[in-house]
Backbone as numpy.savetxt, mean C-alpha at the origin, in Angstrom:
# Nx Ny Nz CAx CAy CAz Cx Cy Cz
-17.47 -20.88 11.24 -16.82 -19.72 10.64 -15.76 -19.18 11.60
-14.70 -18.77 11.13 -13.51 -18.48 12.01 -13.59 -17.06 11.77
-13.20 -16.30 13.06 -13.12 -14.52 13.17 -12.14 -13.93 13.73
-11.30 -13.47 12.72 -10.01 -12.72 13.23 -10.23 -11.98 13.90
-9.77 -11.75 15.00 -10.42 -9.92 15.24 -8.72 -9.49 16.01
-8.23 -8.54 15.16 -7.13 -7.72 15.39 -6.79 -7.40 16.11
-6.44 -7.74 17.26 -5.93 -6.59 18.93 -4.17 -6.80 19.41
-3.36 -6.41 18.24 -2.62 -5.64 18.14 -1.26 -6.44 17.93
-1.44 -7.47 16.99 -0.39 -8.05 16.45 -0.38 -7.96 14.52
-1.40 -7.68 13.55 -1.20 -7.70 12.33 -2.44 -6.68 12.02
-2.18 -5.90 10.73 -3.08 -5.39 10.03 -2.88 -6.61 8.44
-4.11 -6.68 7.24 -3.72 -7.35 6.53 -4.08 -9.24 6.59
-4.94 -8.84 7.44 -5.43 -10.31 7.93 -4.40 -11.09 9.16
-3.59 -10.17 9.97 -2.92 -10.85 10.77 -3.36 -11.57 11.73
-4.54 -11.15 12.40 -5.27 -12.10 13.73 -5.34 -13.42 12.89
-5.41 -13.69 11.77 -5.21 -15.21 11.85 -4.13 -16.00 12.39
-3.05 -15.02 11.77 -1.31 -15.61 12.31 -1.10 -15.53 13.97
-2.29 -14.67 14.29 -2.44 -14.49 15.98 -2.88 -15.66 16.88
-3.68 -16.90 15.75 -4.10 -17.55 16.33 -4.18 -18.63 16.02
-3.33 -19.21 14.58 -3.20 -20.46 14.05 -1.97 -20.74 14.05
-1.57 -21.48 13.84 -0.28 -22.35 13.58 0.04 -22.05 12.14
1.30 -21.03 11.67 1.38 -21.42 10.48 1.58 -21.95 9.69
1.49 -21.93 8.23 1.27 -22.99 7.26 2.89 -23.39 7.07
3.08 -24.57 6.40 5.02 -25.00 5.96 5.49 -24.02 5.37
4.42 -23.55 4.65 5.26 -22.33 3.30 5.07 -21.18 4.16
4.54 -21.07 5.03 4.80 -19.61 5.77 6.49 -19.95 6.83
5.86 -21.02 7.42 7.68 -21.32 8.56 8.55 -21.34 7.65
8.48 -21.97 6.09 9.83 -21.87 5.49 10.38 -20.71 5.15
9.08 -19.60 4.75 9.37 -18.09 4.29 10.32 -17.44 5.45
9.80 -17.72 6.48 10.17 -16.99 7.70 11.46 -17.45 8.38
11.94 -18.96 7.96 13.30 -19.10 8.55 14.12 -19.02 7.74
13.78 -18.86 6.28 14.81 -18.21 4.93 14.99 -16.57 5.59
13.78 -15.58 5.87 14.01 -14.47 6.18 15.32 -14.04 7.78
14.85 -15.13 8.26 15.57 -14.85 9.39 17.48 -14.98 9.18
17.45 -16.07 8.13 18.82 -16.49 8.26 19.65 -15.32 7.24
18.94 -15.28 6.43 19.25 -14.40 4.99 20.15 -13.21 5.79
21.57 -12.55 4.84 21.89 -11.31 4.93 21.00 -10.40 4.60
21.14 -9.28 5.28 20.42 -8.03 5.03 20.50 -7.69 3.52
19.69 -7.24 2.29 20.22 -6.76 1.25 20.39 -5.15 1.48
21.41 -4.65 0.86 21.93 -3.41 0.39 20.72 -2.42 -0.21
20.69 -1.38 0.76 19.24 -0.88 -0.14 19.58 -0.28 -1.54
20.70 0.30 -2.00 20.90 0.36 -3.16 20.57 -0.53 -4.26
20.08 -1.81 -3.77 20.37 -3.05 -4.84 18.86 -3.16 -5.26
17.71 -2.20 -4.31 16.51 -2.11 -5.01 16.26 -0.59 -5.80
16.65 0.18 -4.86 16.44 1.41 -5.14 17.53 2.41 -5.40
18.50 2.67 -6.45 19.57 3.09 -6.73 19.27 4.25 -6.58
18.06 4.86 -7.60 17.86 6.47 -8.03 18.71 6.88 -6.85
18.77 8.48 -6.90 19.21 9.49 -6.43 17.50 10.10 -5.43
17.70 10.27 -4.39 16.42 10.83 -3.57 15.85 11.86 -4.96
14.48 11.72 -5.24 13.53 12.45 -5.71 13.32 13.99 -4.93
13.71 15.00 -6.14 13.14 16.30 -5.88 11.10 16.04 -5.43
10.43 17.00 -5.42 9.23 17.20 -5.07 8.73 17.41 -6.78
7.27 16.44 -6.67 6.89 16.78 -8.06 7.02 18.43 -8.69
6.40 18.57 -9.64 6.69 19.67 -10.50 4.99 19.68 -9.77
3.72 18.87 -9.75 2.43 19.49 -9.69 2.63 20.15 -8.28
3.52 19.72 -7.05 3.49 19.85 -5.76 4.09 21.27 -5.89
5.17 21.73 -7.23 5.34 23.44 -6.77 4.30 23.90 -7.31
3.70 23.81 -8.67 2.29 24.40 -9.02 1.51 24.59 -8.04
1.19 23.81 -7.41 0.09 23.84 -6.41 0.81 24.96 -5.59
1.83 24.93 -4.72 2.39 25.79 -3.92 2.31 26.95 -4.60
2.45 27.31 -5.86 2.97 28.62 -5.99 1.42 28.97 -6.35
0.26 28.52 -6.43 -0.77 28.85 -6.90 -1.90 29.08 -5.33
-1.29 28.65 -4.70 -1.60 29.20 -2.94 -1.41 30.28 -2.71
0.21 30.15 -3.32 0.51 31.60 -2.70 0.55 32.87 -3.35
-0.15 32.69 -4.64 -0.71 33.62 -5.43 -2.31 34.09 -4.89
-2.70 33.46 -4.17 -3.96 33.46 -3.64 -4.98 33.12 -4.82
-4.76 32.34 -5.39 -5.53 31.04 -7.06 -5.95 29.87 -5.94
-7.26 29.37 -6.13 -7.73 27.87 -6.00 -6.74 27.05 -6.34
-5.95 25.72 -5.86 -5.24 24.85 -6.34 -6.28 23.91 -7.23
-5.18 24.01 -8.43 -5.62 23.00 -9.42 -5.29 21.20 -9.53
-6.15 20.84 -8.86 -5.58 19.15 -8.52 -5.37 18.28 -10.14
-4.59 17.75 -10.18 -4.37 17.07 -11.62 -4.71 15.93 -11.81
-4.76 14.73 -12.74 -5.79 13.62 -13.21 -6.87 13.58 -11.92
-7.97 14.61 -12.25 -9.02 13.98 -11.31 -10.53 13.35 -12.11
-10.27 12.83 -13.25 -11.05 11.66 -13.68 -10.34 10.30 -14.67
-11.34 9.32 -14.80 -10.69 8.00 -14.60 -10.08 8.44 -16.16
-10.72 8.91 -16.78 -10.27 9.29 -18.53 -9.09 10.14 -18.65
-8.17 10.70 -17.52 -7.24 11.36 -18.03 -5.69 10.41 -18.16
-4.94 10.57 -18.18 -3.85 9.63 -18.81 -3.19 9.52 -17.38
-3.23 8.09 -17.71 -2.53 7.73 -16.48 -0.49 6.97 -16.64
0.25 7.42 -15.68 1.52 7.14 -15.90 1.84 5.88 -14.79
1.82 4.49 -14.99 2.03 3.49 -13.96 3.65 4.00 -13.43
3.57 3.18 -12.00 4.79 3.01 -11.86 6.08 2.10 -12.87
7.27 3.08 -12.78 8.22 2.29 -14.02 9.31 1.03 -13.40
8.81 0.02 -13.20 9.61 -1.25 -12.38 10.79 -1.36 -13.29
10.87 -0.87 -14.61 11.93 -1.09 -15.23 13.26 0.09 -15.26
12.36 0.51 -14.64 13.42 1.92 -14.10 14.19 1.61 -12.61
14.01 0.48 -12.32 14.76 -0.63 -11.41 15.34 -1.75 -11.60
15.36 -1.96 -13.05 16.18 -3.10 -13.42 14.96 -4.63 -13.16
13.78 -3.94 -12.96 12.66 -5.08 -13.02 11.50 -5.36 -14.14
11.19 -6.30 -14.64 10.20 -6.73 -15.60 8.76 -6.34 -15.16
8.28 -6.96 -13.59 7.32 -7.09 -13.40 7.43 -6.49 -11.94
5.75 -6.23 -11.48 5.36 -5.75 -10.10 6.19 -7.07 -9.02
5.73 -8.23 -9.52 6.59 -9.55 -8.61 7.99 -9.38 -8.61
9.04 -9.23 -9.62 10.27 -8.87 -9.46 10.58 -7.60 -8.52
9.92 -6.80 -8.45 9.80 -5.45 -7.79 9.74 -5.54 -6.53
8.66 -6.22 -6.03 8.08 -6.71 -4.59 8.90 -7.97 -4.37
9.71 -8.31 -4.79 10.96 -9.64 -4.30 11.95 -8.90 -3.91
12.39 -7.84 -4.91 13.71 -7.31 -4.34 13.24 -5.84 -3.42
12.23 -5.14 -2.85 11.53 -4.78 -2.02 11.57 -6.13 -0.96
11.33 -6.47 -0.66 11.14 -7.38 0.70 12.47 -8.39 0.93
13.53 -8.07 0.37 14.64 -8.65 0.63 15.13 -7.77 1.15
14.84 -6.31 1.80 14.89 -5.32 2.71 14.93 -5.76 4.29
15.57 -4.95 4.83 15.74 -5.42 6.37 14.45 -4.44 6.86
13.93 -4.89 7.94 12.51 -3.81 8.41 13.69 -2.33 8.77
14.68 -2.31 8.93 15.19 -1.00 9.34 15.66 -0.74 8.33
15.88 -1.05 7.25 16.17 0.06 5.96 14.59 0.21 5.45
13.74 -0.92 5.22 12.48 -0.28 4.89 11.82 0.99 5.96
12.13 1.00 7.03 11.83 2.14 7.96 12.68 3.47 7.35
13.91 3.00 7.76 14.82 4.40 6.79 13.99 4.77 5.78
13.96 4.00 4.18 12.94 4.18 3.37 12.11 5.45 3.27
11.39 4.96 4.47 9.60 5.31 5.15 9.98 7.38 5.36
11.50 7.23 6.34 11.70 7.85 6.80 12.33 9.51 5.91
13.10 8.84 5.06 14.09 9.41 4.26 13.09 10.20 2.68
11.45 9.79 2.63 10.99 9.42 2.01 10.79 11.53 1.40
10.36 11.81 0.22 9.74 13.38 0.71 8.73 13.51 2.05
8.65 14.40 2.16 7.45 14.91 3.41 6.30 15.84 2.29
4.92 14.57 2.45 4.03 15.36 1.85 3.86 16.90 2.32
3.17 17.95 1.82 2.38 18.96 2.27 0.92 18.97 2.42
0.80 20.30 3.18 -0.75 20.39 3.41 -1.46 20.82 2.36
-1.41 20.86 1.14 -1.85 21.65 -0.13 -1.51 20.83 -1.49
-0.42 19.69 -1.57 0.19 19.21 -2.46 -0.48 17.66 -3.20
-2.07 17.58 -2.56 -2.20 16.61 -3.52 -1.93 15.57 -3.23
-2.00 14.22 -3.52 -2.23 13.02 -3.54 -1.55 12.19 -4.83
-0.55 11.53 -4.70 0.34 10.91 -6.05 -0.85 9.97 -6.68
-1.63 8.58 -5.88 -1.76 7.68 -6.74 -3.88 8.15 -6.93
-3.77 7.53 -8.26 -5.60 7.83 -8.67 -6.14 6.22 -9.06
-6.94 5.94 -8.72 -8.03 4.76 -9.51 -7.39 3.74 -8.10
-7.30 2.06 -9.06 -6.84 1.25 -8.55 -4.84 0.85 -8.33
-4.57 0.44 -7.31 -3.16 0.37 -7.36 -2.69 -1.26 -7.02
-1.51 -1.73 -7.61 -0.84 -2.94 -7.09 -0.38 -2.69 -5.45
-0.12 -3.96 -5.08 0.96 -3.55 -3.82 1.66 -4.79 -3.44
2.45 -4.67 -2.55 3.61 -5.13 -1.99 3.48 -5.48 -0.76
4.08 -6.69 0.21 3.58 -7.00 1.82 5.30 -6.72 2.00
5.72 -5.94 2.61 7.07 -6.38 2.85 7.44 -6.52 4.29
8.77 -6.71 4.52 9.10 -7.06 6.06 9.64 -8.56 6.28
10.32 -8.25 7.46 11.22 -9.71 7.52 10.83 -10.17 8.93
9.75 -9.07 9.95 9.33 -9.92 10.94 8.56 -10.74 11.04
8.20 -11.68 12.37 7.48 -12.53 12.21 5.85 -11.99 11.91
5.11 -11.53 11.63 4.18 -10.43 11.38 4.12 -10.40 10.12
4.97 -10.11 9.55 4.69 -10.13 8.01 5.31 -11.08 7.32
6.03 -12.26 7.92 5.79 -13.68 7.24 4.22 -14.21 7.11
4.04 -13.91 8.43 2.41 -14.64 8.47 1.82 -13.33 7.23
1.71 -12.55 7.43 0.99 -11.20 6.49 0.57 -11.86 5.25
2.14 -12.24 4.39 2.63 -12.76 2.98 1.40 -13.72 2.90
1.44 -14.84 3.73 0.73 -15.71 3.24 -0.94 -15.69 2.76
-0.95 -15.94 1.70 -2.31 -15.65 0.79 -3.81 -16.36 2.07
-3.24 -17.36 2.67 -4.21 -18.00 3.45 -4.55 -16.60 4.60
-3.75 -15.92 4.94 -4.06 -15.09 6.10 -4.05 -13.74 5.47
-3.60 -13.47 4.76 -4.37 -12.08 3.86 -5.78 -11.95 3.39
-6.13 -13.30 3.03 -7.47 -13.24 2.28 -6.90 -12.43 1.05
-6.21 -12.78 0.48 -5.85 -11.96 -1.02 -5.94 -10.75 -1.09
-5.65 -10.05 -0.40 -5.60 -8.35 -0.11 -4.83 -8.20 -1.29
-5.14 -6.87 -2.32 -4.65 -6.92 -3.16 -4.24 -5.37 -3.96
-4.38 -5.02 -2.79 -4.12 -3.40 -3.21 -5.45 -2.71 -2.68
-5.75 -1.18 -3.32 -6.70 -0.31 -2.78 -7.23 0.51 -4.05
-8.21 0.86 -3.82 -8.95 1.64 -4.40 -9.06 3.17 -4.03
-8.56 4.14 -4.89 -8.91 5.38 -4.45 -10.08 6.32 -4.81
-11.50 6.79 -4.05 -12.33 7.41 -4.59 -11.84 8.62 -5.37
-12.72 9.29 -6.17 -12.34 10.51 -7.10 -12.78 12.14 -6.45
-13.38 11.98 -5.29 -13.95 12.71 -4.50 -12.43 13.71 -3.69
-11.94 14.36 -4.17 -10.72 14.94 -3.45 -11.41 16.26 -2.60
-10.50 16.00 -1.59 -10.42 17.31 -0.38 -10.04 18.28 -1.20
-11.11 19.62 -0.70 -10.86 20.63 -2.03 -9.72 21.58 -1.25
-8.70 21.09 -0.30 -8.07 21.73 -0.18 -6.62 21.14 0.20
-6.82 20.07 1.04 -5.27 19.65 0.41 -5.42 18.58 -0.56
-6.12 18.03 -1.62 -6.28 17.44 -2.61 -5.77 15.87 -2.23
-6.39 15.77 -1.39 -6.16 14.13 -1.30 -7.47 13.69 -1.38
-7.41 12.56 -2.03 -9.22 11.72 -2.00 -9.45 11.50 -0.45
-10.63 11.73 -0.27 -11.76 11.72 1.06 -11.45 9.89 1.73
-11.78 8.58 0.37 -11.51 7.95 1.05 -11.25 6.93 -0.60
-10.88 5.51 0.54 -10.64 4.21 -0.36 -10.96 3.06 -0.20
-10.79 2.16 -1.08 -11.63 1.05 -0.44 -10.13 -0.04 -0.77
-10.51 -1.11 0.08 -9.78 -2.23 -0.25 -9.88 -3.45 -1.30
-8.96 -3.50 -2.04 -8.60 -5.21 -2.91 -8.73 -6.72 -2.34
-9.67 -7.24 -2.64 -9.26 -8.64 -2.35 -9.55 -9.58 -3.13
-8.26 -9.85 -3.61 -8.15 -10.20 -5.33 -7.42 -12.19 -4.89
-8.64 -13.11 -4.50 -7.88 -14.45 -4.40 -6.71 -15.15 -4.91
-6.45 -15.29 -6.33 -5.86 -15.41 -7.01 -3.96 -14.38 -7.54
-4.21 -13.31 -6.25 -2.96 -11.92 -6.60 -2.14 -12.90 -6.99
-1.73 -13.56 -5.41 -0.57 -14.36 -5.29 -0.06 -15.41 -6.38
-0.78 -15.86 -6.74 -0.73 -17.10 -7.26 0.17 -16.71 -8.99
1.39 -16.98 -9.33 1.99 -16.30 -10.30 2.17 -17.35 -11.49
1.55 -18.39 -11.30 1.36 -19.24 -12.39 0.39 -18.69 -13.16
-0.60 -18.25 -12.68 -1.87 -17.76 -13.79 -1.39 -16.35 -13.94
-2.03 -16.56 -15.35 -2.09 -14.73 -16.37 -2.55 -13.48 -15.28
-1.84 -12.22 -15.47 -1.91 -11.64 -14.91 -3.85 -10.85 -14.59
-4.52 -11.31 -16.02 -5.87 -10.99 -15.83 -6.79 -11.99 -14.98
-6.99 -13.20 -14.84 -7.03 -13.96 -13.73 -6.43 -13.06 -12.16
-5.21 -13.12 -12.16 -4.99 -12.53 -10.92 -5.23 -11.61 -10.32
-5.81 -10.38 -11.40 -6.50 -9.18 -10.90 -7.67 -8.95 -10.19
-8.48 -9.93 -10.82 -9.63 -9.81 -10.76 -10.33 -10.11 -8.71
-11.08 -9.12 -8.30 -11.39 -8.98 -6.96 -12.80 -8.43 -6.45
-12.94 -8.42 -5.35 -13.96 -7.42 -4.60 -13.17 -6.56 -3.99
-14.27 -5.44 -4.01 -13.32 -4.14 -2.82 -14.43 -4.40 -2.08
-13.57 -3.82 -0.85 -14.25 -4.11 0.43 -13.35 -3.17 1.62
-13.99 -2.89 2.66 -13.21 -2.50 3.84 -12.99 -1.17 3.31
-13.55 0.20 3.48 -13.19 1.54 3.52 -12.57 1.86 4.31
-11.86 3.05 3.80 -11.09 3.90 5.37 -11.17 5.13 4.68
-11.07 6.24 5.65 -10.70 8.07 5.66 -9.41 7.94 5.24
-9.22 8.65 4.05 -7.56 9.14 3.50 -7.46 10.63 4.20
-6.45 10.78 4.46 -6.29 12.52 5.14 -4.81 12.67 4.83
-4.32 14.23 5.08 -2.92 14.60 5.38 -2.82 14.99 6.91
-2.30 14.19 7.50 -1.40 14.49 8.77 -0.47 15.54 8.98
-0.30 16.50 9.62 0.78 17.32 9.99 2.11 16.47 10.45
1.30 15.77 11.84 2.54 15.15 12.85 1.97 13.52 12.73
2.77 12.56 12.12 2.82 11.18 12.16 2.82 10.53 13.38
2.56 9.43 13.74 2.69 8.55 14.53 4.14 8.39 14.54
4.78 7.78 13.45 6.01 7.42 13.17 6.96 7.64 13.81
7.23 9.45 13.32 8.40 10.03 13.63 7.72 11.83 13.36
6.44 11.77 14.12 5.89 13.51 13.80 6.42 13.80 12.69
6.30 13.54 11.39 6.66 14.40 10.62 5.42 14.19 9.64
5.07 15.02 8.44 3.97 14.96 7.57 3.68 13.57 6.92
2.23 12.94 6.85 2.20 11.83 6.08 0.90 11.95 6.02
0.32 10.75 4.53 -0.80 10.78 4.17 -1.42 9.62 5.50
-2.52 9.49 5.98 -3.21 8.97 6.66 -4.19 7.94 6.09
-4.44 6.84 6.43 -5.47 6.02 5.85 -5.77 5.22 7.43
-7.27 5.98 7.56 -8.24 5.79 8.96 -8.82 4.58 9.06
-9.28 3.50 9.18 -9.74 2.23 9.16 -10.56 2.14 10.07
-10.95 3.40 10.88 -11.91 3.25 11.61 -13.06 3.47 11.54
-14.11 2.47 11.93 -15.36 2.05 11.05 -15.28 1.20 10.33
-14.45 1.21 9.71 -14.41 0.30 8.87 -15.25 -1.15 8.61
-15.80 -1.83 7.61 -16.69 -2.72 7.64 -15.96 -4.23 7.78
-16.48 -5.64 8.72 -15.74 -6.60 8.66 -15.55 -7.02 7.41
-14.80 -7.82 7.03 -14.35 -8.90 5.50 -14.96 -10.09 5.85
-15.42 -10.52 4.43 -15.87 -12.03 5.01 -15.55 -12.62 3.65
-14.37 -13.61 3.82 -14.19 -14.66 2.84 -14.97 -15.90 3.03
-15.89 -15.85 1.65 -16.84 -17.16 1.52 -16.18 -18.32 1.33
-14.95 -18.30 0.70 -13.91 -18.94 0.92 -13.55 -20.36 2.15
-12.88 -19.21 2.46 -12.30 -19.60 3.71 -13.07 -19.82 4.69
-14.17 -19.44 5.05 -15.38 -19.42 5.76 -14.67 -18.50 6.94
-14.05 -17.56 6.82 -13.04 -16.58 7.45 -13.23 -15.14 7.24
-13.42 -14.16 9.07 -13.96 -12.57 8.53 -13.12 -12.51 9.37
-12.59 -11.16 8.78 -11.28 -10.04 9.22 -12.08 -8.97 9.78
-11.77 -8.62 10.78 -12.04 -7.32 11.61 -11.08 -6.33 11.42
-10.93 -5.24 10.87 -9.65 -4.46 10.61 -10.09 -2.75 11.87
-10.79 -2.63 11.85 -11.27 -1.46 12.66 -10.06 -1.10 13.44
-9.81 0.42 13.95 -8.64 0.99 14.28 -7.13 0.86 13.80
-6.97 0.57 12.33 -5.98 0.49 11.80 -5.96 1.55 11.26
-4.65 2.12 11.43 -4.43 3.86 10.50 -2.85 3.12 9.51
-2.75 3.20 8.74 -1.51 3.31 7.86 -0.62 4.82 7.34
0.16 5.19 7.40 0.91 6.01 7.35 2.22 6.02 6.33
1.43 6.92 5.83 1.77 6.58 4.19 3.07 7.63 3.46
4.10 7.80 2.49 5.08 8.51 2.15 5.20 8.53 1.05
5.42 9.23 -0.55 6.09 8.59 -1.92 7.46 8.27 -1.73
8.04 7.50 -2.08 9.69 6.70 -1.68 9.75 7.36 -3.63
9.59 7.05 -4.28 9.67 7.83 -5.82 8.12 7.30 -6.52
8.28 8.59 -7.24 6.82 8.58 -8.29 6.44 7.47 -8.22
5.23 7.06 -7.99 3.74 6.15 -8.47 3.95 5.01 -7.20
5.20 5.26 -6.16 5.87 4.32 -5.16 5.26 4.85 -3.98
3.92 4.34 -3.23 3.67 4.47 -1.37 4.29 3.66 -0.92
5.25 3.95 0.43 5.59 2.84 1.07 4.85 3.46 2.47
4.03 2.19 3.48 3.37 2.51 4.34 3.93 1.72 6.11
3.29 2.45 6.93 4.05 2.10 8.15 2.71 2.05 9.00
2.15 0.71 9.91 0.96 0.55 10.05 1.02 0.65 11.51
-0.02 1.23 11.85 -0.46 1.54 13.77 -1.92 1.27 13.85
-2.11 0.73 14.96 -3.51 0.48 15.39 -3.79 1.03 16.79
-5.02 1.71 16.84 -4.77 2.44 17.99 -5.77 1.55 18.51
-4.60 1.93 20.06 -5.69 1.30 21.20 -6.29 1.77 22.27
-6.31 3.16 22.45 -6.49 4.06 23.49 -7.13 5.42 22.36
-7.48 5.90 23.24 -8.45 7.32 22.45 -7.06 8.64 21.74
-5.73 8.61 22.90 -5.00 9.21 21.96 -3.16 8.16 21.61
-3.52 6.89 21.44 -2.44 6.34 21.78 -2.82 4.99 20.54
-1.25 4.28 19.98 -1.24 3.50 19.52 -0.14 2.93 19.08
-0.07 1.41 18.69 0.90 0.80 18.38 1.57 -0.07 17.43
2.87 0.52 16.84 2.99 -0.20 16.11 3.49 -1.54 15.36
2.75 -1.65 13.92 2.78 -3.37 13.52 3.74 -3.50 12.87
4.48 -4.46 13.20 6.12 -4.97 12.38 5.59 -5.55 10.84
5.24 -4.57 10.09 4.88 -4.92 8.59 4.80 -3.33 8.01
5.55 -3.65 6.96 5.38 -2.77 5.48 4.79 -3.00 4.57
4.24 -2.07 3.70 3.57 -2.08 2.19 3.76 -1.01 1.11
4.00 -1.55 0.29 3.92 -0.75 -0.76 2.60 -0.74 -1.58
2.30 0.48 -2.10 1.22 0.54 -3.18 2.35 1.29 -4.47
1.75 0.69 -5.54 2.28 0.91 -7.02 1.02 1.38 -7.89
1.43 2.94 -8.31 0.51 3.11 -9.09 0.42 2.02 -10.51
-1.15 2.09 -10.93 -1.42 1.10 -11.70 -2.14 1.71 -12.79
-2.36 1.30 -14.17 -2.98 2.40 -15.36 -4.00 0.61 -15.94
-4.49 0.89 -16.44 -4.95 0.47 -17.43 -4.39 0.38 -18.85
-4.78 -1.23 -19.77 -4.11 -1.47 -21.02 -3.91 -0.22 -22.16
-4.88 0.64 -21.85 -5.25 1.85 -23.30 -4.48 3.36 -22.40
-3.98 3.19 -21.25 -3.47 4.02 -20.48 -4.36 5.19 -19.76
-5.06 4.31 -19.12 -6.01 5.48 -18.20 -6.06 4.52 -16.59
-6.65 5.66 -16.01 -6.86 5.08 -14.54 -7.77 4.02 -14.35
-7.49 2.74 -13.65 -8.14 1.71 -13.63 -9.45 2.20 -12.71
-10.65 1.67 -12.46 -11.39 2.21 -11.60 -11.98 0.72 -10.69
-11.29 -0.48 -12.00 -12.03 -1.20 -10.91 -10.58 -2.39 -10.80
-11.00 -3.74 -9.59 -9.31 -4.28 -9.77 -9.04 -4.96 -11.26
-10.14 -5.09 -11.58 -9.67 -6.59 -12.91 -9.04 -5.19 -14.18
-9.17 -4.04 -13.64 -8.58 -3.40 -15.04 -7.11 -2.58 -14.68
-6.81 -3.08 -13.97 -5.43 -2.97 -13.59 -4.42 -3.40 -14.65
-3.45 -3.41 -15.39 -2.86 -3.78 -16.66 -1.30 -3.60 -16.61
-1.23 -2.88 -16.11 0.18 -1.90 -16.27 0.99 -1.36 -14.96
1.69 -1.57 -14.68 2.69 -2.47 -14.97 2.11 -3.58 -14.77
2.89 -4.83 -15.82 2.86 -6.05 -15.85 3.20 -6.82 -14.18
1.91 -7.45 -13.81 1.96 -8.05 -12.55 3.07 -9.13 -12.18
2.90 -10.38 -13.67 4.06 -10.87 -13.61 4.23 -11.37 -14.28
3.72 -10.31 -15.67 4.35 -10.76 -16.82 3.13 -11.42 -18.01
2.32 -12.27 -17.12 1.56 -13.63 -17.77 0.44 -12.79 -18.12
């Protein structure tokens, strides 16, 4: 049995890429990325920067009325709104996450950067289960991409348990859905997963990043992965992700692993999470009921 164990080159199953030789389809990914022009970030993301939701002033103005904040969809039965890929000129989550990762790591940082600044009171955008995205053009997240060293990571799970005061869920669990990658098979095939690997969701005041506000996802404690598979376990422990909305139902995340009690460093890889609904339009709760947006189509 082979054992990744993480000390400070990948979150995402990277200690494998730490310690194998990668695969042809990973060196080819990675010397297409290297040679490639930068794309234009306009050419994924045109909109105009996003005002702050409409629930994020409710909530504010219901603080400062001195009212309990009222957190919104907090069960799996209330209506859920996926992210709109076609409100990008895309069909599917795969078209989405192609022209996402044809990003240079410094406009996806800009991105990260430029992104709103959550608050301490404002709630939490995504509910249930979500898609996601590996992006990045370093060597780190070539190896990331590849399905052999992800173990099919496949997004996250958010509990329904929210902080009764800045309304973010307590915690989440992880996707590992074998089949994500694989875009020949129907998108219900590809959903289908175990969760595994918890972490603490929180709101941060001061980021790792760039000190400024972000959602937090703690990985510490966290339980090993073990693909029966692969005969392959991931150690993820001390991974924090640092999280932003880039626009509605859109996390883009910026990953640190700490290695010292107040110190840590960061991993040359991005992610996106995409909110995800279910076929009848409600919050998915588990991965195989993920529906919406169309993964890739099939």
């Amino acid at each position: 049995m082979k054992i990744w164990i993480l000390c400070g080159l990948l979150w995402l199953a990277g200690g494998a890429g730490a310690v194998r030789k990668l695969s042809s389809s990973s060196a080819t990914q990675y010397s297409a990325a290297v040679s490639a022009p930068a794309a234009g970030k306009g050419q994924v993301l045109s909109q105009p920067q996003k005002a702050k939701q409409a629930v994020l002033g409710e909530v504010a103005d219901a603080a400062a009325a001195g009212e309990a904040p009222h957190w919104h969809n907090t069960k799996p039965s209330d209506a859920c709104m996926p992210f709109d890929v076609s409100r990008y000129g895309h069909k599917s989550v795969d078209q989405f996450c192609a022209k996402l990762n044809s990003l240079s790591d410094a406009q996806l940082k800009e991105l990260h950067a430029n992104a709103p600044l959550p608050s301490s009171n404002g709630g939490f955008p995504l509910r249930g289960c979500s898609h996601r995205c590996i992006a990045g053009s370093s060597f780190a997240a070539i190896v990331a991409k590849d399905p052999d060293n992800n173990l099919g990571w496949g997004g996250k799970c958010f509990k329904w348990t929210l902080n009764p005061t800045t309304g973010v869920p307590t915690q989440l669990i992880n996707i590992f859905s074998p089949q994500y990658d694989n875009a020949s098979l129907p998108d219900s095939e590809r959903v289908k997963g175990v969760q595994q690997a918890h972490a603490r969701v929180y709101y941060v005041e001061h980021s790792r990043g760039d000190n400024k506000p972000a959602w937090r996802f703690d990985h510490g404690g966290a339980e090993d992965i073990f693909d029966p598979v692969r005969k392959s376990m991931l150690i993820v422990q001390g991974f924090n992700d640092e999280m932003r909305e880039v626009r509605p139902g859109f996390l883009l995340g910026r990953i640190f692993i700490s290695h010292a009690p107040d110190g840590a460093l960061e991993m040359p890889i991005f992610f996106a999470l995409l909110q995800a609904c279910t076929a009848d339009g409600h919050f998915p709760t588990t991965p195989e009921a993920r529906a919406l947006p169309p993964l890739g189509g099939g």
